[in-house]
N, CA, C and O atoms as CSV, one atom per row, in Angstrom:
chain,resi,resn,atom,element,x,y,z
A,1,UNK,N,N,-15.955,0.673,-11.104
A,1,UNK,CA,C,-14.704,0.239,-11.670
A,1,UNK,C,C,-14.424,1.094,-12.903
A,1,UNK,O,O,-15.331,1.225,-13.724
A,2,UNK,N,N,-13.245,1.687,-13.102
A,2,UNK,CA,C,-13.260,2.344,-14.512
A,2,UNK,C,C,-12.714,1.649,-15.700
A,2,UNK,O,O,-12.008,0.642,-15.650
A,3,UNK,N,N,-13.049,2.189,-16.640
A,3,UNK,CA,C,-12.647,1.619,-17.920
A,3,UNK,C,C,-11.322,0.892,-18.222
A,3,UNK,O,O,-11.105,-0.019,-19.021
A,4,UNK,N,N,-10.253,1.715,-17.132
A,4,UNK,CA,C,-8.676,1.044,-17.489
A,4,UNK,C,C,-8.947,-0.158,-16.690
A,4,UNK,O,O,-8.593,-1.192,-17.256
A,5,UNK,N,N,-9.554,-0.330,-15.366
A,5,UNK,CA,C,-9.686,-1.319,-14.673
A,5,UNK,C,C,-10.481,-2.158,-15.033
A,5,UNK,O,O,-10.206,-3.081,-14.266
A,6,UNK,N,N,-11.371,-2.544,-15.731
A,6,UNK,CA,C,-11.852,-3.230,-16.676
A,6,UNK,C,C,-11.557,-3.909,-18.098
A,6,UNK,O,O,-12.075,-4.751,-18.832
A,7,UNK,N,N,-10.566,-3.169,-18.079
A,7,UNK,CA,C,-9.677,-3.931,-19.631
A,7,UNK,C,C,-8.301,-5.386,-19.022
A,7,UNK,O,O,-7.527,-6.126,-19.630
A,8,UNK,N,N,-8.647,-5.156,-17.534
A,8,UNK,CA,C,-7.522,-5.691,-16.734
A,8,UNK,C,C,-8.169,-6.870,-16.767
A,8,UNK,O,O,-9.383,-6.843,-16.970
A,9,UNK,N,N,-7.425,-8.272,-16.557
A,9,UNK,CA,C,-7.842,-9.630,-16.241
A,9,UNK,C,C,-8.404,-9.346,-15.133
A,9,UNK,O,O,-8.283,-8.293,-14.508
A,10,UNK,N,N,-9.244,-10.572,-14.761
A,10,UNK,CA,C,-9.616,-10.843,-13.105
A,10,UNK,C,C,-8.103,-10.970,-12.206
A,10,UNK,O,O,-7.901,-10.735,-11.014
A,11,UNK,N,N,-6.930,-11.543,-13.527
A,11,UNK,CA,C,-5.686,-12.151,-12.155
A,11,UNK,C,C,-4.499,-10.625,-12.310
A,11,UNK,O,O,-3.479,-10.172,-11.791
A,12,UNK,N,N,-5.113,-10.432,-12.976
A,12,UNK,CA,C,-4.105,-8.949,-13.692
A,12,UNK,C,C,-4.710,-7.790,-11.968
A,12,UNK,O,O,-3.919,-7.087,-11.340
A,13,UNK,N,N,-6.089,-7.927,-11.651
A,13,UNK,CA,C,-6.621,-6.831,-11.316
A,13,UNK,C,C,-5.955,-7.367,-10.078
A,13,UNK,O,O,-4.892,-6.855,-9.726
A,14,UNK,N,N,-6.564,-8.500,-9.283
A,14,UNK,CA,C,-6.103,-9.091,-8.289
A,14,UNK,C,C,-4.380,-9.195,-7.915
A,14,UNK,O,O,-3.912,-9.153,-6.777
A,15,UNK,N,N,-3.757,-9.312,-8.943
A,15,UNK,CA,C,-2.016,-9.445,-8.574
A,15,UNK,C,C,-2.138,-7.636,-8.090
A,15,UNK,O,O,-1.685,-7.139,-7.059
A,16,UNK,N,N,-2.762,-7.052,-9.014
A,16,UNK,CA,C,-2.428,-5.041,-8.613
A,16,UNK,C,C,-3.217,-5.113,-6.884
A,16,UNK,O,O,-2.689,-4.350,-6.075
A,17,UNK,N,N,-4.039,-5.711,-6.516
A,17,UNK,CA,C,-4.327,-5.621,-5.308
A,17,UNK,C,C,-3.470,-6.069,-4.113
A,17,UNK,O,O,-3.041,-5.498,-3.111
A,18,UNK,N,N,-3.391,-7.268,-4.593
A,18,UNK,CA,C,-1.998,-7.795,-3.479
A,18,UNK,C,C,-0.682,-7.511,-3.704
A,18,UNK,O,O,0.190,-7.889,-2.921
A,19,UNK,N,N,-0.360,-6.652,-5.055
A,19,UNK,CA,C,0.765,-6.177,-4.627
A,19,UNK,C,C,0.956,-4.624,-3.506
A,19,UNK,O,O,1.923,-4.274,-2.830
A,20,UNK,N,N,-0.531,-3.912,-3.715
A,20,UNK,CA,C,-0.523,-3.193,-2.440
A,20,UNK,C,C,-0.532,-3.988,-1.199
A,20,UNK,O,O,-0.641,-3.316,-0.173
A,21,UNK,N,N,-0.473,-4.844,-1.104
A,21,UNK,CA,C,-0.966,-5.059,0.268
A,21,UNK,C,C,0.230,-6.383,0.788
A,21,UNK,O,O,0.465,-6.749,1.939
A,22,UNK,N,N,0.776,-6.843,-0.381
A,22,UNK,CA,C,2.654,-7.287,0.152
A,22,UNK,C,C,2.453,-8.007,-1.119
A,22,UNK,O,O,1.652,-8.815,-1.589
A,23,UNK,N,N,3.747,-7.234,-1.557
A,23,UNK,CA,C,4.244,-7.550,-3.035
A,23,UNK,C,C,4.780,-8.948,-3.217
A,23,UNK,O,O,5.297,-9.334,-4.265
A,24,UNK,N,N,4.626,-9.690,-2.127
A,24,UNK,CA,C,5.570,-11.157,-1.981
A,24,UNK,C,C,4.317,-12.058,-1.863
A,24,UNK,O,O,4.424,-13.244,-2.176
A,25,UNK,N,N,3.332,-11.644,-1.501
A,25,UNK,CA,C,2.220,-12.752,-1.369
A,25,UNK,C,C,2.069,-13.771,-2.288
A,25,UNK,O,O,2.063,-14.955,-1.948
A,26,UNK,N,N,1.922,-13.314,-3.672
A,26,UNK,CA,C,1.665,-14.314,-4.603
A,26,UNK,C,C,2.693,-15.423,-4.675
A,26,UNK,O,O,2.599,-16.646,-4.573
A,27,UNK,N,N,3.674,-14.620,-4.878
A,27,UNK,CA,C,4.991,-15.867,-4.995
A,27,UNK,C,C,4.720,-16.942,-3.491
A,27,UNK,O,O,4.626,-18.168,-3.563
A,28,UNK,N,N,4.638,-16.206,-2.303
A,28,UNK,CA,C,4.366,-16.981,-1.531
A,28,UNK,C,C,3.426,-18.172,-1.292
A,28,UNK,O,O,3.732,-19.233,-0.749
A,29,UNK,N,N,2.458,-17.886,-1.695
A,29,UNK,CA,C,0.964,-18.251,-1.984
A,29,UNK,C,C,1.427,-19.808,-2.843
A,29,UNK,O,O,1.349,-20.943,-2.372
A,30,UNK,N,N,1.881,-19.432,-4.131
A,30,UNK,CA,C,2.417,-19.931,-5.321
A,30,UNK,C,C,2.735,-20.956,-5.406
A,30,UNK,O,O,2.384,-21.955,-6.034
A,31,UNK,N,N,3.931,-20.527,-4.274
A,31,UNK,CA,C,5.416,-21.550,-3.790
A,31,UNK,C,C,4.379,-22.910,-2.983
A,31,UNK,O,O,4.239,-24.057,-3.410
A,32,UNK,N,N,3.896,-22.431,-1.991
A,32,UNK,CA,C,3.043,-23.417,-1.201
A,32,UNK,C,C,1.933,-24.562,-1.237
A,32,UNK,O,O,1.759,-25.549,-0.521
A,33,UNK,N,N,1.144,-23.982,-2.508
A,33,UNK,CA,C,0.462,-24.266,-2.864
A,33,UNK,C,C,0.917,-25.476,-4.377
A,33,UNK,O,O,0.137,-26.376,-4.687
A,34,UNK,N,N,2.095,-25.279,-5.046
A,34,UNK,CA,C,2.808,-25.683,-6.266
A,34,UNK,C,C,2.187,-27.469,-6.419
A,34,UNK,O,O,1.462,-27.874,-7.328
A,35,UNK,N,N,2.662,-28.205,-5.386
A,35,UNK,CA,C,2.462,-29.225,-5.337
A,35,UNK,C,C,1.167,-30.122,-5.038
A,35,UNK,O,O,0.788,-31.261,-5.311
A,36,UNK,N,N,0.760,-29.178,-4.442
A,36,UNK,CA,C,-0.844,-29.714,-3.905
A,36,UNK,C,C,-1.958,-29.349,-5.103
A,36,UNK,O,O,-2.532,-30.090,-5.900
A,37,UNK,N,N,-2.032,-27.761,-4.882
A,37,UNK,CA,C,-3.276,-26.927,-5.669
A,37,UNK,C,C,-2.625,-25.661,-6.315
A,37,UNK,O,O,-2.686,-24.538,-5.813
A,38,UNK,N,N,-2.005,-25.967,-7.468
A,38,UNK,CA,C,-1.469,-24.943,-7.952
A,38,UNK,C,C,-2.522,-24.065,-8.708
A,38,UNK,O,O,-2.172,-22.952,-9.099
A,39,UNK,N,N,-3.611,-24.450,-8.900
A,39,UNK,CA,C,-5.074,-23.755,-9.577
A,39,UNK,C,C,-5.643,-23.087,-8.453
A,39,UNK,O,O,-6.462,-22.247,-8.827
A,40,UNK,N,N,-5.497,-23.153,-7.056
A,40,UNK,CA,C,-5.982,-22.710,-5.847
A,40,UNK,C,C,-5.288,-21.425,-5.598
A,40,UNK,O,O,-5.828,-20.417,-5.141
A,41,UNK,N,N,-4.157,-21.538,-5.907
A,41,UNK,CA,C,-3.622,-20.610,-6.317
A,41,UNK,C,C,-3.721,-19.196,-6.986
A,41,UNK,O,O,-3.745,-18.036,-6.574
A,42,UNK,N,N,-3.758,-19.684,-7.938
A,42,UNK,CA,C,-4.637,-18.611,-9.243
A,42,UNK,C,C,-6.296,-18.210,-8.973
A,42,UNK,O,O,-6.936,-17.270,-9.446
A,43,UNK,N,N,-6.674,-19.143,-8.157
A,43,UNK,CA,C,-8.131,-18.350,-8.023
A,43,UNK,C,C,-8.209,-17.746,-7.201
A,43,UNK,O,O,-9.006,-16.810,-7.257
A,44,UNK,N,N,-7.322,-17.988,-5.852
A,44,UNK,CA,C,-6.814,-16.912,-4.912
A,44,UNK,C,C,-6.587,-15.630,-5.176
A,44,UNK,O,O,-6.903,-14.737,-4.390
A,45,UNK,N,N,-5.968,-15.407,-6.409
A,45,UNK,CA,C,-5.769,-14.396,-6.945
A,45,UNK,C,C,-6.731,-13.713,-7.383
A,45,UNK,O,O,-6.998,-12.606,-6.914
A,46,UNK,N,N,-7.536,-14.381,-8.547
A,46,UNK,CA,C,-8.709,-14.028,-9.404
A,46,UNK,C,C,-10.091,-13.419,-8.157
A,46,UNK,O,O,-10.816,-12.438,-7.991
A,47,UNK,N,N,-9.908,-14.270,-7.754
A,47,UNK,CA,C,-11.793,-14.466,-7.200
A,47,UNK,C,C,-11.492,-13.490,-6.072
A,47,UNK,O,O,-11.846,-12.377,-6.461
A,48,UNK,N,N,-10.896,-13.417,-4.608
A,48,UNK,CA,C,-11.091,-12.850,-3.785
A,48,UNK,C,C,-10.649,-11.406,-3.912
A,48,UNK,O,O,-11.360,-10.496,-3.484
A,49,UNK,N,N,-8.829,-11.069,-4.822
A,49,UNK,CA,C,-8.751,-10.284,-5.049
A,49,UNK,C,C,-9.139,-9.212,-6.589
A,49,UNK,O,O,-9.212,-7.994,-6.751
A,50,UNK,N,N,-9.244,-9.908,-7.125
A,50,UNK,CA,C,-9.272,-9.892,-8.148
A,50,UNK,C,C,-10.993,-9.344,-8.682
A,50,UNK,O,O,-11.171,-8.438,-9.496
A,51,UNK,N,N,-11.840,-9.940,-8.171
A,51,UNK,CA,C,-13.528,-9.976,-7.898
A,51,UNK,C,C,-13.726,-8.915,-7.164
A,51,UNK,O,O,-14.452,-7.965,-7.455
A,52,UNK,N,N,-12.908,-9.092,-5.932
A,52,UNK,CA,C,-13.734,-8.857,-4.577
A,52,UNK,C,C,-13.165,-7.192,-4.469
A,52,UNK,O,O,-13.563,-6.045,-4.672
A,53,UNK,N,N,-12.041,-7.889,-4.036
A,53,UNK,CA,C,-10.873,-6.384,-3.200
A,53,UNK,C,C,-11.072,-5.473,-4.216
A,53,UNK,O,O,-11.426,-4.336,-3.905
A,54,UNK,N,N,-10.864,-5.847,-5.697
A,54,UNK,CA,C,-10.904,-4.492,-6.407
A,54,UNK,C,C,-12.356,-4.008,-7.251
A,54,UNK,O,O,-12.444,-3.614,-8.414
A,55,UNK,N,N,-13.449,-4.191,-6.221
A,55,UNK,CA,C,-14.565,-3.973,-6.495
A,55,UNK,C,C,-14.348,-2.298,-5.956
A,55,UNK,O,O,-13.517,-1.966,-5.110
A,56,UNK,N,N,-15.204,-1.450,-6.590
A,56,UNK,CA,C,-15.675,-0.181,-6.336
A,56,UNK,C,C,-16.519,-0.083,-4.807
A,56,UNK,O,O,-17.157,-1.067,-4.434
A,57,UNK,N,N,-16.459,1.534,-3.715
A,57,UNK,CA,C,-17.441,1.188,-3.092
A,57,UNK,C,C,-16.464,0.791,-1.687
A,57,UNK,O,O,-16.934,1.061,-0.582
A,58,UNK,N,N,-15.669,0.414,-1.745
A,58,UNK,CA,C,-14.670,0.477,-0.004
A,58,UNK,C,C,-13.328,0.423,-0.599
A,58,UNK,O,O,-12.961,-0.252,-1.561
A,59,UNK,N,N,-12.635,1.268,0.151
A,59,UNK,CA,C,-11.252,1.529,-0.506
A,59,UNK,C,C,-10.662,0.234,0.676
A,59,UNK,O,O,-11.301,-0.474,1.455
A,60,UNK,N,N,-9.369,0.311,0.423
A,60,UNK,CA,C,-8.577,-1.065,0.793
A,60,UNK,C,C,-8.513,-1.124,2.370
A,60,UNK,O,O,-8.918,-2.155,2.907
A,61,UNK,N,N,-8.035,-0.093,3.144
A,61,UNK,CA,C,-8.362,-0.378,4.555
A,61,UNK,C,C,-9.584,-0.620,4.980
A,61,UNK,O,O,-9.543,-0.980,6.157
A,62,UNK,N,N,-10.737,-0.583,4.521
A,62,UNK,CA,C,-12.032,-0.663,5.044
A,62,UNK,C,C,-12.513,-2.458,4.388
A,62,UNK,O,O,-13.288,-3.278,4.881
A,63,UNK,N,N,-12.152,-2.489,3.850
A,63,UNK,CA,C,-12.009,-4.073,3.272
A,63,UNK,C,C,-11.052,-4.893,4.549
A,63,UNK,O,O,-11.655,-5.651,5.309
A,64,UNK,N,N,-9.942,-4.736,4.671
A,64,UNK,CA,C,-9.110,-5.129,5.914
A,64,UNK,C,C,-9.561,-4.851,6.897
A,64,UNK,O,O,-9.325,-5.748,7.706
A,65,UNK,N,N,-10.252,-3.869,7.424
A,65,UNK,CA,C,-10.919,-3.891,8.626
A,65,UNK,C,C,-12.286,-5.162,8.718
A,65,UNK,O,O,-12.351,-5.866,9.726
A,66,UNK,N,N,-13.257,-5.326,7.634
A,66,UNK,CA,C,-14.191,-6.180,7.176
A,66,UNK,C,C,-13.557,-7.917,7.486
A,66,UNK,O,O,-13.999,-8.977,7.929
A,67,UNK,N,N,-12.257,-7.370,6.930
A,67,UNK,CA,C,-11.395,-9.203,6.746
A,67,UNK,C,C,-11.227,-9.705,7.809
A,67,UNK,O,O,-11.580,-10.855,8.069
A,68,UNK,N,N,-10.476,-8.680,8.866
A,68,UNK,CA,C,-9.746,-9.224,9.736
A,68,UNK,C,C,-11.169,-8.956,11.203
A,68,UNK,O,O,-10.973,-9.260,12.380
A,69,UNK,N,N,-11.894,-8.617,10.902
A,69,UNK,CA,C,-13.467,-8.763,12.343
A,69,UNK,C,C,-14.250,-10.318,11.620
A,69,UNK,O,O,-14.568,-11.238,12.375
A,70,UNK,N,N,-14.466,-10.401,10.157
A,70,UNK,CA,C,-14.696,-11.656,9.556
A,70,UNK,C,C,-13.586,-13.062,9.925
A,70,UNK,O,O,-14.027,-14.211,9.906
A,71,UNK,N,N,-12.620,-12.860,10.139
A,71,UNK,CA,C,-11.470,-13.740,10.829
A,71,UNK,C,C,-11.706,-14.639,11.994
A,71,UNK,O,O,-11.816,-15.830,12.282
A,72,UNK,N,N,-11.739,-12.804,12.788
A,72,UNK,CA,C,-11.416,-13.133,14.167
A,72,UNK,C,C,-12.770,-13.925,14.466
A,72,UNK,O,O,-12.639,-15.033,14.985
A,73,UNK,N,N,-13.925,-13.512,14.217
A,73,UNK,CA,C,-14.957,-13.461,14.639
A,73,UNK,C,C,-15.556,-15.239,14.008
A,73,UNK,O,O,-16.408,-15.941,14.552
A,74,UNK,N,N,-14.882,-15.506,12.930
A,74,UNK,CA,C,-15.231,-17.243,12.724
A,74,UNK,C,C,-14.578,-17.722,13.463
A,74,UNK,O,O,-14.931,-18.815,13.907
A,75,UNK,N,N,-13.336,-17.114,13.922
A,75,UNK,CA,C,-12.458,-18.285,15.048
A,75,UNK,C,C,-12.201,-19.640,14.325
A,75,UNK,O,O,-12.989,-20.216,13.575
A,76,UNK,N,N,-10.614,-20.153,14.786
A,76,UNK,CA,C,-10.149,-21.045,13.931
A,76,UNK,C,C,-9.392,-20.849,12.887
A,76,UNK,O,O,-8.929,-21.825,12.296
A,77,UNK,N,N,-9.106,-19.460,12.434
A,77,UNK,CA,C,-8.596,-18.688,10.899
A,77,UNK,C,C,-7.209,-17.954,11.436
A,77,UNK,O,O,-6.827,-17.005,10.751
A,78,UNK,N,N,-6.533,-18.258,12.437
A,78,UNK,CA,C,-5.522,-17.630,12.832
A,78,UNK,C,C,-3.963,-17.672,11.718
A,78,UNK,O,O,-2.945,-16.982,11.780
A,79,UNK,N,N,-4.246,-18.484,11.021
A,79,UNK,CA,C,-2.906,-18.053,10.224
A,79,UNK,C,C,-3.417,-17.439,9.250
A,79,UNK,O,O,-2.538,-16.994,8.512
A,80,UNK,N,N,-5.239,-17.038,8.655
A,80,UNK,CA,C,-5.733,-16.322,7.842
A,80,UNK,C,C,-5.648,-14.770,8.371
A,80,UNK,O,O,-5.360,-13.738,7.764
A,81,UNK,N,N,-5.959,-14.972,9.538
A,81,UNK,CA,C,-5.988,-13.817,10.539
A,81,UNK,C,C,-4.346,-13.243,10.191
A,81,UNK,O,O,-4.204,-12.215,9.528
A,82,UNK,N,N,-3.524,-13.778,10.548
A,82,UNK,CA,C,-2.219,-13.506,11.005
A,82,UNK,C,C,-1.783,-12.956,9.473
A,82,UNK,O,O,-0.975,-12.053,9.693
A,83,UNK,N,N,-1.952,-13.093,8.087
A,83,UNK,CA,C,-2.014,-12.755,6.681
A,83,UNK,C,C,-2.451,-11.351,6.824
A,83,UNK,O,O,-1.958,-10.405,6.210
A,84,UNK,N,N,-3.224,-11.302,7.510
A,84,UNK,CA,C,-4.355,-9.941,7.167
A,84,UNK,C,C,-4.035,-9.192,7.846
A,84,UNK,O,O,-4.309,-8.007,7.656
A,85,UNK,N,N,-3.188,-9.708,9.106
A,85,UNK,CA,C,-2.738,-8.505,10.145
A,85,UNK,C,C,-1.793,-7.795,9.236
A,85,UNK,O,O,-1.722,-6.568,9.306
A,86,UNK,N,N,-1.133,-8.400,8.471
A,86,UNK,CA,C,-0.149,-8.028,7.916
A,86,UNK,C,C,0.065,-6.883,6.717
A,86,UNK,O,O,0.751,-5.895,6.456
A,87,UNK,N,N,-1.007,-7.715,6.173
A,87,UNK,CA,C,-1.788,-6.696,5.103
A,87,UNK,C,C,-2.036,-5.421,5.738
A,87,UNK,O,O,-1.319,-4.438,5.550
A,88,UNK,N,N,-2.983,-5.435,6.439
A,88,UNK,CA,C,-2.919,-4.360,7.319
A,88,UNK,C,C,-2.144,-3.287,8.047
A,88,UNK,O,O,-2.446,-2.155,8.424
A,89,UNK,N,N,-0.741,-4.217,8.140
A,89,UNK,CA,C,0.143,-2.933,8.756
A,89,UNK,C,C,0.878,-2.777,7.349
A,89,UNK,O,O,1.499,-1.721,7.221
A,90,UNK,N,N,0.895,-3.332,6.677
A,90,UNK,CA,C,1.613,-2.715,5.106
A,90,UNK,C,C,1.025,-1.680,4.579
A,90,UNK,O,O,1.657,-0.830,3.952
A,91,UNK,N,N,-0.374,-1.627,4.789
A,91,UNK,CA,C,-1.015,-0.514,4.102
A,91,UNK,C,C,-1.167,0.695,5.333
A,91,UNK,O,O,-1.606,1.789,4.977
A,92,UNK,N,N,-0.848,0.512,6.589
A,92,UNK,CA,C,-0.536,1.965,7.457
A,92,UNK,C,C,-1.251,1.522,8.749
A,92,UNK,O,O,-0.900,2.039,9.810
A,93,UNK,N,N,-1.882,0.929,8.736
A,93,UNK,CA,C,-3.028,0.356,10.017
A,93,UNK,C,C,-2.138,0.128,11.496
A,93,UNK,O,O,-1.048,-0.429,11.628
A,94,UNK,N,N,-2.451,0.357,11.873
A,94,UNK,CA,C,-1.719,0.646,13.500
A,94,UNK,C,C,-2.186,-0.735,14.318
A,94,UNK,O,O,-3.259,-1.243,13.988
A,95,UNK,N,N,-1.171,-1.518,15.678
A,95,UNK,CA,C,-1.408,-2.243,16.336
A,95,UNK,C,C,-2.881,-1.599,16.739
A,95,UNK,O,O,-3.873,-2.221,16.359
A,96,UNK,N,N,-3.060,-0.375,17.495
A,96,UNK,CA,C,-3.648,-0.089,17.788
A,96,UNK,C,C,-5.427,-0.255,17.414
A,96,UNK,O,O,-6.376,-0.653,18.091
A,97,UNK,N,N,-5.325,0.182,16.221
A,97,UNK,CA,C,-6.093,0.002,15.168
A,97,UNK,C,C,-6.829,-1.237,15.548
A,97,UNK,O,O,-7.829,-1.304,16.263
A,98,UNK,N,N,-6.107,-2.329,14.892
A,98,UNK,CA,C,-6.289,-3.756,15.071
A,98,UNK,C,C,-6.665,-4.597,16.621
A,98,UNK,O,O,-7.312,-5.615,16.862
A,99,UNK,N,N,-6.109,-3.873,17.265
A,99,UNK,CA,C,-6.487,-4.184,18.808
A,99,UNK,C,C,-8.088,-3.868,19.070
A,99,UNK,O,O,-8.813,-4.624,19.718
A,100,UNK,N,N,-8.516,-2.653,18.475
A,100,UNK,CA,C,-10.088,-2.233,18.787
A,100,UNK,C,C,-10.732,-3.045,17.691
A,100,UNK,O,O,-11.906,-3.182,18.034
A,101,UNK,N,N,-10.562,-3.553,16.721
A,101,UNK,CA,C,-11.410,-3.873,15.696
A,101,UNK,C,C,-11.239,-5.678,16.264
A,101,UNK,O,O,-12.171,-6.456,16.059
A,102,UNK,N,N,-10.398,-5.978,16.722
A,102,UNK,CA,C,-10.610,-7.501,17.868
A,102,UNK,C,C,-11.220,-7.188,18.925
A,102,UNK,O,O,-11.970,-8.136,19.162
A,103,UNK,N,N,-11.338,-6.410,19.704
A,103,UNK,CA,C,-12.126,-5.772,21.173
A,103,UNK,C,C,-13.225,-5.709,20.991
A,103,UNK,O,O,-13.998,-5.826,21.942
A,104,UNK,N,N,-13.841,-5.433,19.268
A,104,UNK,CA,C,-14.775,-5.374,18.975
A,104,UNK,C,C,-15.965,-6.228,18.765
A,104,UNK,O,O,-17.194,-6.182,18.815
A,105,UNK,N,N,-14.614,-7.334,18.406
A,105,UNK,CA,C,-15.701,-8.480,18.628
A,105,UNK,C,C,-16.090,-9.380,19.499
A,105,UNK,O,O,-16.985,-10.224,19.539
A,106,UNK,N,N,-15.166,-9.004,20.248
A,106,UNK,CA,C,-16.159,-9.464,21.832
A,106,UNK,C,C,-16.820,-9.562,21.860
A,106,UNK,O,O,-17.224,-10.663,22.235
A,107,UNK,N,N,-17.928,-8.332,21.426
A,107,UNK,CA,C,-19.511,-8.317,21.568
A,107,UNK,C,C,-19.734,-9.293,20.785
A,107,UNK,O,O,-20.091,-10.324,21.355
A,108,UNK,N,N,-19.652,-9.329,19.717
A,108,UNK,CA,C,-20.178,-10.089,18.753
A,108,UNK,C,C,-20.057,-11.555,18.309
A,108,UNK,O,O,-20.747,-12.194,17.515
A,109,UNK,N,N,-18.861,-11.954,19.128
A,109,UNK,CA,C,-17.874,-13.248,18.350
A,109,UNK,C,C,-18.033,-13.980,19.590
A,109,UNK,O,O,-18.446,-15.138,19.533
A,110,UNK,N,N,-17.651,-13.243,21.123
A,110,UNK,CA,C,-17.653,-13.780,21.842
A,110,UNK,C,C,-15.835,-13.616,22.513
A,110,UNK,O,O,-14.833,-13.286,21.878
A,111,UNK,N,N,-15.945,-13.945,23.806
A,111,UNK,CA,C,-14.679,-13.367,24.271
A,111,UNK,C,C,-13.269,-14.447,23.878
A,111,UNK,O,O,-12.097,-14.120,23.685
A,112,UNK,N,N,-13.753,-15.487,23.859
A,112,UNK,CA,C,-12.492,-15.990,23.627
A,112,UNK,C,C,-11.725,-16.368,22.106
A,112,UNK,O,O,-10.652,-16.916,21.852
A,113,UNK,N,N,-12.752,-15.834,21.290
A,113,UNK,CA,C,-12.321,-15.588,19.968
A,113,UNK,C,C,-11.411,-14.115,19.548
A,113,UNK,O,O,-10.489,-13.924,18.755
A,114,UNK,N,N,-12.177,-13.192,20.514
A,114,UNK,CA,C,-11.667,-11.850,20.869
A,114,UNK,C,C,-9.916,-12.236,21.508
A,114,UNK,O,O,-8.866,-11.909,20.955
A,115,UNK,N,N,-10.030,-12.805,22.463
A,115,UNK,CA,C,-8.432,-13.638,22.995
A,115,UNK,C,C,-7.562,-13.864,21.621
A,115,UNK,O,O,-6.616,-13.188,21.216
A,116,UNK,N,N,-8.189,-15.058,21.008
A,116,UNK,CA,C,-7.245,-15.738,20.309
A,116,UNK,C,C,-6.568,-14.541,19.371
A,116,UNK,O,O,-5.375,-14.354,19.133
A,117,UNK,N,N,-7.985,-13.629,18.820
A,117,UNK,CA,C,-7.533,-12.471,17.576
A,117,UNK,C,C,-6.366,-11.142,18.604
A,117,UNK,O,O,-5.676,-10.236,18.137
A,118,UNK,N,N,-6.456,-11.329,19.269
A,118,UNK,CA,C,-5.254,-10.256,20.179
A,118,UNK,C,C,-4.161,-11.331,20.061
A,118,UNK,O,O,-3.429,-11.016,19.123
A,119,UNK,N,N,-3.875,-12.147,20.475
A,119,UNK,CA,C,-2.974,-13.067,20.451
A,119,UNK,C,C,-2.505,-12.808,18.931
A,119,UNK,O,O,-1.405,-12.255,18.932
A,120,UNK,N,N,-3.051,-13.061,17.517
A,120,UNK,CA,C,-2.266,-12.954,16.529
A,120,UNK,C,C,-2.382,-11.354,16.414
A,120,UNK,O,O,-2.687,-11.243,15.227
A,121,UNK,N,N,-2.343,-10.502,16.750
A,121,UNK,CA,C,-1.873,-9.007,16.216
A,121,UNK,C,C,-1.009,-8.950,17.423
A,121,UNK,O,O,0.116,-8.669,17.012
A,122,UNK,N,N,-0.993,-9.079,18.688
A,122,UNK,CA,C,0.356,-9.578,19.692
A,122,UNK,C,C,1.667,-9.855,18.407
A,122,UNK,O,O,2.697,-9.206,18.227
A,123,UNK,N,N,1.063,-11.241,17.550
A,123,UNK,CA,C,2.404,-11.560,17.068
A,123,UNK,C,C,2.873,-10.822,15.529
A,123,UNK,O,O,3.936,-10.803,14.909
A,124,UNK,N,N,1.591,-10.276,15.292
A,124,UNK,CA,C,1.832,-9.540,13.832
A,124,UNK,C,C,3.073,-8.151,14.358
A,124,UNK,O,O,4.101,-7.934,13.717
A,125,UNK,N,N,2.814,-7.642,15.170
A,125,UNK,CA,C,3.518,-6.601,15.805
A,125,UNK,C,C,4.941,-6.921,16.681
A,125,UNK,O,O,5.465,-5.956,17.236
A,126,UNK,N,N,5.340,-7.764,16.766
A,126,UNK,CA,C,6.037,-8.623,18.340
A,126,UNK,C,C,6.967,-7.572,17.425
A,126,UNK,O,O,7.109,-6.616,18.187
A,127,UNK,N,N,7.459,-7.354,16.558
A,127,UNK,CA,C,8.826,-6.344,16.172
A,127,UNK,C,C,8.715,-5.222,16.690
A,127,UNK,O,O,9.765,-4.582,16.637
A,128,UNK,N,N,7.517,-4.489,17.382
A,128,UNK,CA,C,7.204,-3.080,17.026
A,128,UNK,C,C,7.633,-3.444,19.669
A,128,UNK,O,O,8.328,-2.625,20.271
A,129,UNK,N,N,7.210,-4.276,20.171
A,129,UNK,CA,C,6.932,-4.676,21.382
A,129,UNK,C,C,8.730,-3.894,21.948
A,129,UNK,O,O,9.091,-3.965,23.122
């Protein structure tokens, strides 16, 4: 991490992460969360991006590739999944892309988790169909 990135908050570092990756998230996030867990919110910010994403050591597509095989592969995370597809094609990542890194976990996850994760990049893309 360098020195400028270190003078940054945890929510300072994290908002600069998700605004690469869709500048609307937070507000979105924000909005949804307002009434229930508006602190769930903010640590959303802090901890995963903020901690995590802008750790040194994997640049941002290789983190999204990590997210979205971690997704598919717990099964059950499809509107987490369906976030990340997104992320993913904001930062350049191809249907394509995303199709092998779900194919992938076939082996690993098992096939019908592999199903469900094609099914949400099916719908992350349905504009591009």
């Amino acid at each position: 991490m360098s020195v400028e990135n270190e003078a940054l908050t945890r929510y300072e570092r994290g908002a600069a992460v998700q605004d690469q990756l869709d500048p609307d998230i937070r507000r979105r996030v924000t909005e949804s969360l307002a009434d229930l867990a508006p602190d769930f919110a903010r640590i959303t910010v802090e901890f995963p991006f903020g901690d995590i994403y802008s750790r040194p050591g994997l640049d941002l597509r290789s983190r999204q590739i990590a997210t979205i095989a971690a997704l598919c592969a717990m099964g059950g995370c499809d509107q987490q999944l369906a976030v990340h597809c997104g992320f993913a094609r904001n930062i350049g990542m191809t249907r394509d892309e995303l199709v092998e890194i779900v194919m992938q976990m076939a082996v690993y996850a098992g096939w019908p988790r592999a199903m469900n994760g094609l099914t949400v990049v099916r719908e992350a893309f349905a504009d591009e169909a």
